[in-house]
N, C-alpha and C positions, 0 to 999 in steps of 0.2 A: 635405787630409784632416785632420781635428781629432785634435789627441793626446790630448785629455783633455776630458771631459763633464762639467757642470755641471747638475742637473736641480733650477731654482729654483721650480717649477710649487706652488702655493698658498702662496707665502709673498709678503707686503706691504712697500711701500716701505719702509722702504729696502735688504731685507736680499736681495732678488737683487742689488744693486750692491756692498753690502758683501762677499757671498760670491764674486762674480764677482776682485772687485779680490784678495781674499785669494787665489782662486786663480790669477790670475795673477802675483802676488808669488813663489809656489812654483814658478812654471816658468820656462821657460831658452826664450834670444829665439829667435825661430825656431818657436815649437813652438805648435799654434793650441787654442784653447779652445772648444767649443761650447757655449751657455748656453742651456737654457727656462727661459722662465719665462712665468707667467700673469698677472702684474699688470701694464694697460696702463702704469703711470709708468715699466716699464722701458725702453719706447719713446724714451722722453726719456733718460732717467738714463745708462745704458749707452751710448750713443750722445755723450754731454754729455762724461760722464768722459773717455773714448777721445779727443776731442779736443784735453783738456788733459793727457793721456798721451800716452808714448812708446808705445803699442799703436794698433794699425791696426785699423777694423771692417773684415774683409774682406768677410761681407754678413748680412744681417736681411733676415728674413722672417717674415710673418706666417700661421694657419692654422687656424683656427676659436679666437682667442683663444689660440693658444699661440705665444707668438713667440721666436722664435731667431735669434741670432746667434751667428757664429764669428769668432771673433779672433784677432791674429797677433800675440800674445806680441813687444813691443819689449825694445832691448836697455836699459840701466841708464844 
């Protein structure tokens, strides 16, 4: 269950990743984040980051253009 919501929906590359990443900065490991957003380059982006981070995607999905992901806050 996600502790904290992020709703990136009409905003352009790059600033759902940019707000994503800031708001995982603010949270403590353990605690999971859920992101929309509506720009397909998040598809890539968020998914790209997470791999070069300590954050885990726990899962993406997609839904008439609005795609979501939840994630699992790594630790430092």
């Amino acid at each position: 269950m996600p502790t904290k919501f992020l709703d990136t929906s009409g905003l352009r590359c790059p600033m759902p990743l940019l707000k994503t990443k800031l708001a995982l900065n603010a949270m403590s490991p353990g605690e999971q984040l859920e992101v929309i957003a509506t720009d397909a380059g998040s598809v890539r982006d968020i998914p790209a980051y997470l791999k070069l981070s300590h954050h885990h995607l726990v899962c993406q999905t997609e839904t008439d253009g609005n795609f979501r992901f939840v994630i699992r806050c790594g630790g430092q």
